[in-house]
N, C-alpha and C positions, 0 to 999 in steps of 0.2 A: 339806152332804153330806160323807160321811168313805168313805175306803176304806182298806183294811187286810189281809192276808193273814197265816196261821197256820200253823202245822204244828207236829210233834209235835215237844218242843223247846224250841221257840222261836216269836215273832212276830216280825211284820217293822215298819214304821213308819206312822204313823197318817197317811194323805194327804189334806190337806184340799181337796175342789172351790172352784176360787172363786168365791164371791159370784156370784148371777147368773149360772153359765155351765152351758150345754144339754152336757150327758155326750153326746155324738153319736160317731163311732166317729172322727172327725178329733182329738176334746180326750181321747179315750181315748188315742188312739194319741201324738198328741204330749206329753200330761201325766201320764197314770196310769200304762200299760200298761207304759212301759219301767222305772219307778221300782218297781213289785211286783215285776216277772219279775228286777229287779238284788237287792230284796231277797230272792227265793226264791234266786239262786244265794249269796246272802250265807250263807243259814240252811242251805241243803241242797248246798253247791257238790259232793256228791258225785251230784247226778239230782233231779229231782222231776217228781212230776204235777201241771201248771196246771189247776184249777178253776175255773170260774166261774159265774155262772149267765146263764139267755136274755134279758138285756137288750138292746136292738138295737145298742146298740155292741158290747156282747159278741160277737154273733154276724153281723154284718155283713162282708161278706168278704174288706173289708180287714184288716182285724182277727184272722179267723184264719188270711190268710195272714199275714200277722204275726210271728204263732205260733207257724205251722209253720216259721218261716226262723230264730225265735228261742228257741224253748223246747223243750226234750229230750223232753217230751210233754206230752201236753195229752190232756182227756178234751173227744173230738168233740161239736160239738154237735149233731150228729142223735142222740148216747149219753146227751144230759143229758136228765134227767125235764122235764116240761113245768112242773111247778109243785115245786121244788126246794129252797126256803127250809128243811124238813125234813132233807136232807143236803149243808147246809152248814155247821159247825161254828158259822162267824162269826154266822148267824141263828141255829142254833139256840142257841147258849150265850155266844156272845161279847158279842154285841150289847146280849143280856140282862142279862149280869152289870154293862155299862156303865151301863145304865142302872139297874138298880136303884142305884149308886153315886152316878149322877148325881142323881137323888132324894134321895139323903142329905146332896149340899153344902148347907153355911150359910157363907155366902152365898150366893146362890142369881145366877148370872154374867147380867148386865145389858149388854151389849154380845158383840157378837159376838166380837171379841180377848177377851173372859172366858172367851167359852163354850170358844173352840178351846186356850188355858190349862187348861182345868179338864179336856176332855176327855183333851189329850194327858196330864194328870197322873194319869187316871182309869188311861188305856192303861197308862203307864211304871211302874204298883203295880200293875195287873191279875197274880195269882198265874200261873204256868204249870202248875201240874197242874192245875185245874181244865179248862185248856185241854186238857194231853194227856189229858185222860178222855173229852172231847168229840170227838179226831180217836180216840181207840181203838174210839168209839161209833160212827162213821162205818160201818164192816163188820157191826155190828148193824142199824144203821138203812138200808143196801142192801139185806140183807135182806126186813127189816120191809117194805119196801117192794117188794119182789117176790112177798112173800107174800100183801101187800095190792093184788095188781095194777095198783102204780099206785099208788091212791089214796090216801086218810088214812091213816097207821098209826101215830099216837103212839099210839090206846091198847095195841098190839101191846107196845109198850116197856118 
């Protein structure tokens, strides 16, 4: 498992879970949470808004008091959509683009230190405007999604 944050810009650093361990809102708070929220003040030190989606660490209460004691804002999670992966950049375009790449390695990484090699070299060539056409699509896809009450709305796109 990888984690990563984006914005218009710039990305921040590819965080790899380790091996075997339960993302619970204890190994967010002491492993992930602080290492994203340092690289968003890295890329944004002028503000930004924290996203994320309802994973139960994400939204456990430690965790967004957290948040609120650390981050300049955050979008609430009674305000995040229930099924989300549609407005968030990293699903919808990031994630993608890695993999289509990861597809195309020859040699294809046989041990897990290959795989995390191959990824972060996937991440460190990953283009940035495809990325900021994906956080400009964001305001599109709020939309879309309000029009679609909710629901499905790629085909709205």
């Amino acid at each position: 498992m990888v984690s990563a944050g984006v914005c218009f810009g710039g990305k921040g650093r590819l965080h790899f879970v380790e091996e075997k361990a339960k993302v619970d809102a204890q190994y967010y708070l002491g492993r992930l949470l602080p290492q994203l929220i340092e690289d968003c003040n890295q890329l944004m030190p002028a503000g930004f808004i924290f996203q994320q989606d309802g994973a139960p660490a994400h939204t456990a209460r430690v965790t967004q008091e957290w948040l609120h004691a650390n981050c300049p804002e955050i979008i609430e999670k009674d305000q995040w959509p229930p099924n989300s992966p549609d407005l968030n950049p990293l699903d919808y375009h990031v994630w993608g683009a890695m993999l289509e790449r990861y597809h195309k390695l020859q040699p294809m990484p046989k041990t897990i230190a290959e795989l995390k090699v191959a990824l972060q070299s996937i991440w460190d060539d990953m283009p940035q405007e495809p990325i900021n056409k994906a956080v400009k699509d964001f305001t599109k896809r709020l939309k879309a999604c309000v029009q679609a009450n909710g629901g499905h709305f790629e085909h709205l796109m």
